[in-house]
C-alpha positions as MATLAB code, in Angstrom:
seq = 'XXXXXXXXXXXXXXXXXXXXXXXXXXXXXXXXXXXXXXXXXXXXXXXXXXXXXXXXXXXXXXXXXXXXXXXXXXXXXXXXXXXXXXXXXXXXXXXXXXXXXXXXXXXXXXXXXXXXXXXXXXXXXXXXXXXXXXXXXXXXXXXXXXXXXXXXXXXXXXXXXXXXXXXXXXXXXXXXXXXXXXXXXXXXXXXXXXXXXXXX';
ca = [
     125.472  105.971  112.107;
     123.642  106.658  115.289;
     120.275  104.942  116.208;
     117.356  107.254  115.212;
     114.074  108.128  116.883;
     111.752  107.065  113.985;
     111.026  102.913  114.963;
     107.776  104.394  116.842;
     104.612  104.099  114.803;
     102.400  107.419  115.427;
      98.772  107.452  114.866;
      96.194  104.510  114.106;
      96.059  101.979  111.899;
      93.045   99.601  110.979;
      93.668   96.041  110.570;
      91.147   92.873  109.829;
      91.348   89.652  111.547;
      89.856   86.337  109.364;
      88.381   83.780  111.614;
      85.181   81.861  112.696;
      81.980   83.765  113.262;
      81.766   82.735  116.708;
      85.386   84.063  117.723;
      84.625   87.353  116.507;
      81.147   87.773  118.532;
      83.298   86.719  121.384;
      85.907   89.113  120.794;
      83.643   91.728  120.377;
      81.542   90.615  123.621;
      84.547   90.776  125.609;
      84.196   86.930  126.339;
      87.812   86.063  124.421;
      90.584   87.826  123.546;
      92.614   86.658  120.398;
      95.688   84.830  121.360;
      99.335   84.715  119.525;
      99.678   82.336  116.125;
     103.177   80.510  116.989;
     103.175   78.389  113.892;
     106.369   77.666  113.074;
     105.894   79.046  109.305;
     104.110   81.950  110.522;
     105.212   85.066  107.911;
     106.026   87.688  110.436;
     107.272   85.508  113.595;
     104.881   85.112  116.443;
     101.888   87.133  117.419;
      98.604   88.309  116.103;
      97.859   89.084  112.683;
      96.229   91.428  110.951;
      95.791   92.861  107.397;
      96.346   96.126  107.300;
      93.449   98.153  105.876;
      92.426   95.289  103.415;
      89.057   93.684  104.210;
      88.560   92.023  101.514;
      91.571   90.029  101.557;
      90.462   88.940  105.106;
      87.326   87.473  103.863;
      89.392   85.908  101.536;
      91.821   84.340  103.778;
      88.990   83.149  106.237;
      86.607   81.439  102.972;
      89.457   80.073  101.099;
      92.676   79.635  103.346;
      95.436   77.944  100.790;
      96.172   74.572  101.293;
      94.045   74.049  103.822;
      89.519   74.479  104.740;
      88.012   77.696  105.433;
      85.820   78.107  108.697;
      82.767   76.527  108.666;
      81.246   80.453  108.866;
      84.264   82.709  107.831;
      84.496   86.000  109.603;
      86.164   89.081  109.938;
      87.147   91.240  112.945;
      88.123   94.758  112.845;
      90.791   96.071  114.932;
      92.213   99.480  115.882;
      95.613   99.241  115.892;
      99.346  101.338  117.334;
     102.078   99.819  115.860;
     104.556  101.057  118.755;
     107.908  100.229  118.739;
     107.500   98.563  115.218;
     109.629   96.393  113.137;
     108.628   97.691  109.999;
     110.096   95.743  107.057;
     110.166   98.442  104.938;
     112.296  100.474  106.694;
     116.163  100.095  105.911;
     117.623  100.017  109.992;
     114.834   97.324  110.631;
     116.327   95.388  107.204;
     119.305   95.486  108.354;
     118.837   94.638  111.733;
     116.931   91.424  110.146;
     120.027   90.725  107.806;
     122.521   91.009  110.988;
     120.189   88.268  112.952;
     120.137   86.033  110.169;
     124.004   85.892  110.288;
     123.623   85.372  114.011;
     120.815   83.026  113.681;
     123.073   80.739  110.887;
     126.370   80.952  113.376;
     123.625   79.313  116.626;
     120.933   77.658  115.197;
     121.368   77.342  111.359;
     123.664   74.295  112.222;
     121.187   72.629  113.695;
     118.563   72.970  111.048;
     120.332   73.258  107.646;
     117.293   72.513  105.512;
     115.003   74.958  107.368;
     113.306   77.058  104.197;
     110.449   79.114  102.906;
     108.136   76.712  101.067;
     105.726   76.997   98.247;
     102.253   75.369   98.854;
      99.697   73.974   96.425;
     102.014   74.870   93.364;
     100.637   78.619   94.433;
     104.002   80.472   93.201;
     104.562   82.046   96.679;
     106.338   80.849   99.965;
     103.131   80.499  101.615;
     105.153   78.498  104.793;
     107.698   80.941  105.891;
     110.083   78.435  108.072;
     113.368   80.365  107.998;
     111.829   84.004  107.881;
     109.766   82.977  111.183;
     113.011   81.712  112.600;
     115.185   84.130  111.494;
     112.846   87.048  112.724;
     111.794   85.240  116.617;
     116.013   84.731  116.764;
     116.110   89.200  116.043;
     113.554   89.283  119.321;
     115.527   86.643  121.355;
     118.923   88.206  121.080;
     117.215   91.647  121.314;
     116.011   90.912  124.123;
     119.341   89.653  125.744;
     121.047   92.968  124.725;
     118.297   94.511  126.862;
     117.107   96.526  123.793;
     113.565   98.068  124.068;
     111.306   94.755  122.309;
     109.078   94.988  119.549;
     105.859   95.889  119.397;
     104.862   94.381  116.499;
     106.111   93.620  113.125;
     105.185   95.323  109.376;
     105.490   93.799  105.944;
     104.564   94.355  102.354;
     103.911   91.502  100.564;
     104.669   91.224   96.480;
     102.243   87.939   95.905;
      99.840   86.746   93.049;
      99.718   87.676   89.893;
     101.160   90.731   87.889;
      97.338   93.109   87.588;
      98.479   93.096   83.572;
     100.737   91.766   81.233;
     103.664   93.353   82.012;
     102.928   94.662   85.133;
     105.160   95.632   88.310;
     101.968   95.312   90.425;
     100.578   92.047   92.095;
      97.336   91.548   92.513;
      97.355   90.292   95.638;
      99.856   92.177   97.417;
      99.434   93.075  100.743;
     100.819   94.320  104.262;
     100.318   92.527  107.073;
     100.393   93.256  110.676;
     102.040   90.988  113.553;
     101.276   92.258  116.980;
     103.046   91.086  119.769;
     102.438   93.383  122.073;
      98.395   92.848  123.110;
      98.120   96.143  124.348;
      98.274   97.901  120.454;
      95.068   96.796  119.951;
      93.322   99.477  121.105;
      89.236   97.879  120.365;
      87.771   95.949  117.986;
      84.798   96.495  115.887;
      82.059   94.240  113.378;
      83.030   95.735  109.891;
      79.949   97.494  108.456;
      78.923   97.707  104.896;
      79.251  101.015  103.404;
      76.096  103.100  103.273;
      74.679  105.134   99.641;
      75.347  108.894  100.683;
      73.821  111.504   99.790;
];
């Protein structure tokens, strides 16, 4: 099948930021700018993250961070957002470009680390410490990159997590999409969220 036009993002997209008070004011004064998360476990590879569109699970995320403490004065920082050239995960060329790396990714460096595996934190239910996705999806950018293949942008993924809304549900309450950007330049400003006001 031939490679199609459609791995470009149009438009905007808002996505919140959780972190310290004091980060964000700095962000927004132009004093900082956020830098990459390269945990090793990090869902979406390396990058910035972002929720997409969901505030609330922001705040969340920055007062009660699983499995480990919130920040002393939790925050969150609004972003404008172009995905670009996007991997979007729910896309079926980008899945299958994912599944093809992983078979590259076991033939070079799934020797080495055999036991390398999402992992479930604080008996949550959910692989909260993404190991092998992280590694799987930074190999897709590595070997992209030595084809000479246009790099990502930034990454897209919906989330299934938490628990079903009722009994007997298909929907999670705390399902989400997230946002990795690796490309600094989609963020096109950031912004204090502001509380909505009573009109008319």
């Amino acid at each position: 099948m031939p490679e199609m036009l459609y791995s470009f993002q149009p438009g905007l997209v808002l996505g919140f930021h959780d972190c310290e008070e004091e980060i964000r004011d700095a962000v927004i004064g132009g004093k900082l700018m956020l830098k990459s998360s390269v945990n090793p476990y990090d869902w979406l590879g390396h990058g910035i993250y972002f929720w997409q569109n969901n505030y609330q699970r922001a705040w969340e995320y920055a007062a009660r961070p699983p499995g480990k403490p919130g920040f002393k004065r939790p925050a969150v920082l609004g972003a404008v957002l172009v995905l670009g050239n996007c991997l979007d995960l729910v896309e079926t060329t980008c899945l299958e470009r994912v599944s093809l790396a992983h078979r590259y990714w076991k033939r070079s460096k799934g020797r080495a680390t055999p036991a390398l595996m999402n992992k479930n934190v604080c008996n949550s239910g959910d692989l909260l410490l993404r190991y092998l996705d992280c590694s799987v999806l930074e190999h897709l950018h590595f070997v992209n990159g030595r084809f000479g293949h246009q790099p990502y942008d930034s990454v897209r993924g919906v989330f299934v997590e938490g628990n079903p809304v009722y009994e007997g549900a298909g929907i999670y309450d705390k399902t989400h999409v997230q946002i990795c950007i690796r490309n600094p330049n989609c963020i096109q400003g950031f912004f204090v969220p502001r509380r909505r006001i009573h009109w008319p």
